[in-house]
C-alpha positions as CSV (number, residue, x, y, z in Angstrom):
1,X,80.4,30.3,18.1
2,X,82.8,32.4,15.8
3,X,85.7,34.4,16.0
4,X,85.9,37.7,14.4
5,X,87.0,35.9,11.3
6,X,84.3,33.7,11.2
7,X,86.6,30.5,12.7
8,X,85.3,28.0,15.0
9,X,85.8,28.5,18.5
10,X,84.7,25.5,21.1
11,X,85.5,25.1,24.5
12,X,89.4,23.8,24.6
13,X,90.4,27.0,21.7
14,X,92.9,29.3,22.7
15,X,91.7,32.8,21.6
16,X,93.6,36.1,21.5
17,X,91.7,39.4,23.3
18,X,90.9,42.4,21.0
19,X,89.3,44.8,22.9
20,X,87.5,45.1,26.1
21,X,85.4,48.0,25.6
22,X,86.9,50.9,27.9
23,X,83.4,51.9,29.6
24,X,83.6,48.4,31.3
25,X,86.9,48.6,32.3
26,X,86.5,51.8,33.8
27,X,83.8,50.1,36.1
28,X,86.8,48.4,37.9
29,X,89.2,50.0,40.4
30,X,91.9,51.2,39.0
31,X,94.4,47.8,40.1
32,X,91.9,45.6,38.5
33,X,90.8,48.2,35.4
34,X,94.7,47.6,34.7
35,X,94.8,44.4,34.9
36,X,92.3,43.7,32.7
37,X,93.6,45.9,30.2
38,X,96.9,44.0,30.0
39,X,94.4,41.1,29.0
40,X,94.5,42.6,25.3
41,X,96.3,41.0,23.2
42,X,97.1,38.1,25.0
43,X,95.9,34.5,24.6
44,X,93.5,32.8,26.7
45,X,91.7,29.0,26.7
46,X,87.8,29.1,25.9
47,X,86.3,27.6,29.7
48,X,82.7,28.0,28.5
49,X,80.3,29.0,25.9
50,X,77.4,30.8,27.2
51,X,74.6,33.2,25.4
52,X,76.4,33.1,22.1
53,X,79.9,34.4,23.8
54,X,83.4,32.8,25.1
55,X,83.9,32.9,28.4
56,X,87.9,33.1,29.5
57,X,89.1,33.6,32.8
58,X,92.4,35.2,34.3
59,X,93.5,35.0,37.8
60,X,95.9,37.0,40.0
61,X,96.0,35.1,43.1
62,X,94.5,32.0,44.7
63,X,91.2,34.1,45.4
64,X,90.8,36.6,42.8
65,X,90.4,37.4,39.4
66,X,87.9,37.6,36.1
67,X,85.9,35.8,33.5
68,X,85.4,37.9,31.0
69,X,82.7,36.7,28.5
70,X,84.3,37.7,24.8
71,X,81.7,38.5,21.8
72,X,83.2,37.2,18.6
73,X,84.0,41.2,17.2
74,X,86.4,41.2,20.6
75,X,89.1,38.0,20.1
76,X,90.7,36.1,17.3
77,X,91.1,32.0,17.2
78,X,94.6,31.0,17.7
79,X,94.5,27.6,18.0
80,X,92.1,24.8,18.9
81,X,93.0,22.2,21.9
């Protein structure tokens, strides 16, 4: 899988969020829809590769949070593990 700059990314890369389209935030309620929106622009570790995207994962608390599966038009490489 590639970045949006046609870089490698595996499993282990660390990968900055572009965009999360806005429609799919707005799915969320409003606490979480902002929290996910303060994932842009911030760097995350590849957990999986699935169905051609990067999956990432933020948590808030010992019980919740997201995996967000990233297409390579939506995050940058920044570095690989």
């Amino acid at each position: 899988m590639f970045d949006k700059n046609n870089r490698e990314v595996k499993i282990g890369s660390w990968v900055k969020v572009l965009f999360i389209h806005p429609s799919f935030i707005s799915t969320f309620p409003h606490n979480e829809a902002r929290k996910m929106s303060d994932m842009i622009n911030k760097t995350f570790e590849v957990i999986a590769i699935e169905h051609g995207k990067a999956l990432i994962s933020q948590s808030f608390s010992k019980y919740h949070g997201f995996t967000l599966a990233l297409a390579p038009e939506e995050m940058e490489l920044a570095s690989h593990q």
